[in-house]
C-alpha positions in Angstrom: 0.0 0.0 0.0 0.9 3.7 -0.6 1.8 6.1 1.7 2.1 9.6 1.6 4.7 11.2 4.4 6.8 14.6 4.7 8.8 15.7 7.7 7.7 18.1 9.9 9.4 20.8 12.1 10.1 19.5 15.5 6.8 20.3 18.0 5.7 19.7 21.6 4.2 17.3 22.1 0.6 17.9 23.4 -0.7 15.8 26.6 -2.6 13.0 25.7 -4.4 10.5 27.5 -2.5 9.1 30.0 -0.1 5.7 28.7 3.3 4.1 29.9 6.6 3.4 27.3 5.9 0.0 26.5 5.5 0.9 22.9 8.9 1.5 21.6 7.0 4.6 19.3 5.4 5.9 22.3 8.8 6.2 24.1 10.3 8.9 21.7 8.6 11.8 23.2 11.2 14.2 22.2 11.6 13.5 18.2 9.9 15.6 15.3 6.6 14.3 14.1 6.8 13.5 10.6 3.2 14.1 8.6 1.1 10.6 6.7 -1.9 10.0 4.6 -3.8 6.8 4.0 -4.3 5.6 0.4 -8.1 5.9 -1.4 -9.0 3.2 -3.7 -7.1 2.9 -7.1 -9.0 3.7 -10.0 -11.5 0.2 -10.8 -10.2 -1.5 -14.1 -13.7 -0.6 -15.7 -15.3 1.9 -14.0 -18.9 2.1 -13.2 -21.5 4.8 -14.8 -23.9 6.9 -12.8 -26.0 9.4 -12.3 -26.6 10.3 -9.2 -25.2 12.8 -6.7 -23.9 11.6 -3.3 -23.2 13.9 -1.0 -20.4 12.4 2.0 -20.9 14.3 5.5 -17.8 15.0 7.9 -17.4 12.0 10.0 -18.4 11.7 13.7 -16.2 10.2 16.5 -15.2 10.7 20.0 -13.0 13.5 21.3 -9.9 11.1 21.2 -10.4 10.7 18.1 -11.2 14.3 16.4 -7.4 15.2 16.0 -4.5 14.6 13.5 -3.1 12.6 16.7 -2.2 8.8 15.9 -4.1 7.1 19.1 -2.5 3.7 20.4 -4.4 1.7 23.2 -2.0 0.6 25.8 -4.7 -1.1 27.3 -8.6 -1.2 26.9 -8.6 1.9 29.2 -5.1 3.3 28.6 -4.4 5.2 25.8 -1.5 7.6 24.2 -0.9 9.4 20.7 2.1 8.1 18.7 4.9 11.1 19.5 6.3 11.0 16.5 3.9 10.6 13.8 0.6 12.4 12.8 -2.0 12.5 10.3 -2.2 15.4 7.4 -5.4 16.3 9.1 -7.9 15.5 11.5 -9.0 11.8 11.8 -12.4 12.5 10.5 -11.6 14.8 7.8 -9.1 12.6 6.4 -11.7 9.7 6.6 -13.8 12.4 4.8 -11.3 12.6 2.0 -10.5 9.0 1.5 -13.9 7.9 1.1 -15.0 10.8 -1.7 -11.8 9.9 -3.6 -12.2 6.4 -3.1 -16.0 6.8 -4.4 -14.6 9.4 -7.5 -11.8 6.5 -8.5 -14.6 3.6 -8.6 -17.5 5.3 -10.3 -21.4 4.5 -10.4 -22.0 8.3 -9.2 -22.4 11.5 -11.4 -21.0 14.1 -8.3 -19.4 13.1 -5.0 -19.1 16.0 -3.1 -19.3 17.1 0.4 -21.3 19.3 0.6 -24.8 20.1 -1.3 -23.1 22.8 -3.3 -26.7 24.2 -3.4 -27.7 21.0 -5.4 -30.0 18.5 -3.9 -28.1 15.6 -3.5 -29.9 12.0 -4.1 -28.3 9.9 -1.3 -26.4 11.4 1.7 -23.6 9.0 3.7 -23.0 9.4 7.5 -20.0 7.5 8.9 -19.2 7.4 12.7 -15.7 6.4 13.2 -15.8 4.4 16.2 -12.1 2.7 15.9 -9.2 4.1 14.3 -6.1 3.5 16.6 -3.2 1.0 16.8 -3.3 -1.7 20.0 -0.9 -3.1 22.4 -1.5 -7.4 22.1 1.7 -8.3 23.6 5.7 -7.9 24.3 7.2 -5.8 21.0 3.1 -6.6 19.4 0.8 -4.6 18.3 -2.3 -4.4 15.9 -4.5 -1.7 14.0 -8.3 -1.9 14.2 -10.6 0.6 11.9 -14.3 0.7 12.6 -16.9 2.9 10.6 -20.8 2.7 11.3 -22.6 4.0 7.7 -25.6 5.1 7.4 -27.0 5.9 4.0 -30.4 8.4 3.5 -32.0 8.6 0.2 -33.0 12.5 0.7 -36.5 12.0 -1.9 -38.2 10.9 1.3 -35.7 11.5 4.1 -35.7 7.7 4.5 -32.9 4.9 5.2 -31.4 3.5 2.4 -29.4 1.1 4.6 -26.6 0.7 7.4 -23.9 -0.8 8.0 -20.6 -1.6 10.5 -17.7 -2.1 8.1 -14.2 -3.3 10.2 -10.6 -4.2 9.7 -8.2 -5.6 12.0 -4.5 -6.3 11.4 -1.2 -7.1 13.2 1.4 -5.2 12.9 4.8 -5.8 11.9 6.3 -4.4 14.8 5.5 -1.7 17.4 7.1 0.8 15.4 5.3 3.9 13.9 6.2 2.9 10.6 4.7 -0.5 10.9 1.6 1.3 12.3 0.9 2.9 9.9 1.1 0.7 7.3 -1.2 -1.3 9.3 -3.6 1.4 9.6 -3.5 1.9 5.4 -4.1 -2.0 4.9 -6.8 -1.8 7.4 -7.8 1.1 5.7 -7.7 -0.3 2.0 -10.1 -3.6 3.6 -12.7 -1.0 5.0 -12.7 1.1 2.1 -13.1 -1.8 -0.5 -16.2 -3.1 1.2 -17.7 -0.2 2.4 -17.6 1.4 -1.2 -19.3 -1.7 -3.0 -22.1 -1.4 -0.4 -22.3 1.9 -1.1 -22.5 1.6 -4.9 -25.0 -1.3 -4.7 -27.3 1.3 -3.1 -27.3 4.1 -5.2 
C-alpha cells in the first residue's frame, strides 16, 4: 500500500491521554513528528456509470479521536498518541477525504461531493468512526483496528437507504510507527473496498 509522508518541524508534544513506554513509538517523546496520509481506492479496471449525486458528511467520532493525533491503546482503558507521527489532518476529515476519492476513482455516481453545493443531492452517507487506533496485544506486538458505522439516507423521502458496521483488524509488523501505519492503510484499503461496494449497490 501507498503512503504519503513529509517531515515536519520539530513540535511539543501535546498531553494526551495518559499511557506508559511499553511501545517503543510511544517512548520517543522528544523526536519531530513527521506528517502521513492513508491511500483511497485505485481507479477500478472498468469503472462504473452513474448518475446520481452523493453527497459524504464530515465523519463523527469521539473527542480522542477528532485530532491529527495517531491514538495507540495501551490497554482497553489506557491510551496515548504516537509522538512521532501524525495524520495530514484530523482523523475525521481525512476519513472524509478517503472515502469521496475512493467513491470518484470507482465510479457509479455522477457528483461526489461534500457538501450540497446548493444542489440536492440524491443519497447522503453518514459515517461514525468508532475505531481508528493502533493496540498493544503483547511484548514488541501490536495491531490496527478501523471501525466505521454507515448510514446511508435517500433524501426523496428523508428515508434509510441502509446501514452498515464495516471493520478491519490487522497485526502489525512491529510496534514501530512505521509499521503502524502501514497497518492502519491495509486496514484502511479492507474497510474502504467493502464499504464502497455497499455503497455503490445502493445508489
Amino acid at each position: 500500500m501507498s503512503l504519503t509522508r513529509r517531515s515536519l518541524l520539530s513540535m511539543s508534544v501535546l498531553a494526551g491521554l495518559s499511557g506508559c513506554g511499553a511501545v517503543s513509538a510511544v517512548s520517543r517523546a522528544s523526536e519531530p513528528r513527521d506528517t502521513y496520509t492513508l491511500s483511497p481506492l485505485g481507479p477500478a479496471a472498468a469503472p462504473r456509470t452513474g448518475s446520481g449525486h452523493l453527497v459524504v458528511e464530515l465523519p463523527t467520532s469521539g473527542g480522542e479521536l477528532s485530532t491529527d493525533r495517531i491514538l495507540i491503546k495501551i490497554s482497553p482503558r489506557q491510551a496515548e498518541y504516537l509522538p512521532d507521527a501524525r495524520w495530514s489532518e484530523a482523523t475525521p476529515a481525512m476519513v472524509q477525504t478517503l472515502l469521496v476519492n475512493s467513491l470518484l476513482n470507482r465510479g457509479g455516481l455522477r457528483l461526489v461531493t461534500r457538501v450540497g453545493a446548493g444542489l440536492m443531492p440524491d443519497h447522503t452517507l453518514m459515517t461514525e468512526i468508532t475505531a481508528f487506533q493502533a493496540e498493544l496485544i503483547g511484548p514488541d506486538r501490536a495491531q490496527v483496528r478501523i471501525a466505521l458505522q454507515m448510514t446511508l439516507i435517500r433524501e426523496a423521502n428523508r428515508s434509510i437507504a441502509g446501514t452498515r458496521r464495516f471493520g478491519a483488524t490487522v497485526e502489525s509488523a512491529s510496534d514501530g510507527s512505521a509499521a503502524l501505519i502501514a497497518g492502519l492503510d491495509a486496514a484502511m484499503q479492507s474497510v474502504l473496498a467493502e464499504a464502497i461496494g455497499w455503497v455503490q449497490a445502493r445508489t
